[in-house]
Structures are given as C-alpha cells and as structure tokens.
C-alpha positions as CSV (number, residue, x, y, z in Angstrom):
1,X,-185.3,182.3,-8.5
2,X,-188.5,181.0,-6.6
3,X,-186.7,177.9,-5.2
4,X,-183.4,180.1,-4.4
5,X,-185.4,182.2,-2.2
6,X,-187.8,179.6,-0.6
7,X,-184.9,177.7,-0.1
8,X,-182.8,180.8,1.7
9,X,-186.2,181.8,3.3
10,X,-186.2,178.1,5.1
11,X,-182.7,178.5,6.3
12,X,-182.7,181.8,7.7
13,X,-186.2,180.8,9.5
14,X,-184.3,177.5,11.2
15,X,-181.6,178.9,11.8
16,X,-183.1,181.8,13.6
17,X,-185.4,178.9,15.3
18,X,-182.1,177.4,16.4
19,X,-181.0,180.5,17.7
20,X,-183.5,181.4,19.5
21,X,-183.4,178.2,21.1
22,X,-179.4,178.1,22.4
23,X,-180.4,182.1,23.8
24,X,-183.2,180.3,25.8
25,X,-181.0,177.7,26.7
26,X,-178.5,180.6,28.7
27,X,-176.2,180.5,25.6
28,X,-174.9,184.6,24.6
29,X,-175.4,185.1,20.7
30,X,-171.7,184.5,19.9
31,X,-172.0,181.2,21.6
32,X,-175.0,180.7,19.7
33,X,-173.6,181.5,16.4
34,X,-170.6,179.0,16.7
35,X,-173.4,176.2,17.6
36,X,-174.9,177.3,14.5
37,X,-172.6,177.2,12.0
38,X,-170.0,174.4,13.9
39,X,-171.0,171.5,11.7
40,X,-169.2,173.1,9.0
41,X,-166.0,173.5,11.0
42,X,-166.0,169.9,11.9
43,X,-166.3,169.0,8.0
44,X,-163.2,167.1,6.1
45,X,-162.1,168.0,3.0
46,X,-163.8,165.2,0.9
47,X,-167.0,165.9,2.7
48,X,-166.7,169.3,2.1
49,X,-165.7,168.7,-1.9
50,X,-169.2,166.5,-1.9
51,X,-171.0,169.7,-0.5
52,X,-169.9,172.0,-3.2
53,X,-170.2,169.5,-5.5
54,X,-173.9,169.2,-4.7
55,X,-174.5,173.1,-4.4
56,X,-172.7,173.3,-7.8
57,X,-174.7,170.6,-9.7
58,X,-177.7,172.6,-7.8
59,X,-176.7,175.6,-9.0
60,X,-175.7,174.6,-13.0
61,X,-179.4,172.8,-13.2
62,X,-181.3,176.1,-12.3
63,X,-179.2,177.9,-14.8
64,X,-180.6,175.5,-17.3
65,X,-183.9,176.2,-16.4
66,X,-183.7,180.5,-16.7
C-alpha cells in the first residue's frame, strides 16, 4: 500500500506542478487539463495494450507481496 500511495502522491504533486505551470503560462484550467492528460489521447492501441500490461504485471506482483 506504501508504494501505491507514494507512487499516487508523486503524480498528483507533478501533475499539479504541471498545472500550475500551463495557468502561469496564460493557459485557463480546462486548457490545462487537456495538456495534462493529452499524451494519453495521442496513444495507439498497441502502446496502450503495453501500458496496461505494465500496470497489470505492477499490480499482480504487489498482490503477491500482501
């Protein structure tokens, strides 16, 4: 559970980070948000099959571990 929560603790703070920094830059918060979250838009399907494939496999080794 620690490395869940460190792990969603380091996304939420560079996200936020790269937030903050498109809102400096003159960008509103929707326009910010889509910045934030576009790579995953622009993802194809075998790329995005490796990413839950990696998230699962991530996910089935800390169940080993409980």
């Amino acid at each position: 559970m620690k490395i869940i929560g460190i792990s969603l603790l380091m996304m939420g703070c560079l996200m936020g980070f790269s937030l903050g920094i498109d809102i400096l830059q003159g960008f509103d918060v929707s326009q910010a948000l889509y910045n934030a979250l576009s790579p995953f838009r622009v993802m194809e399907v075998a790329e995005l099959f490796v990413l839950f494939f990696l998230l699962f496999l991530f996910l089935l080794n800390l169940r080993i571990f409980l």
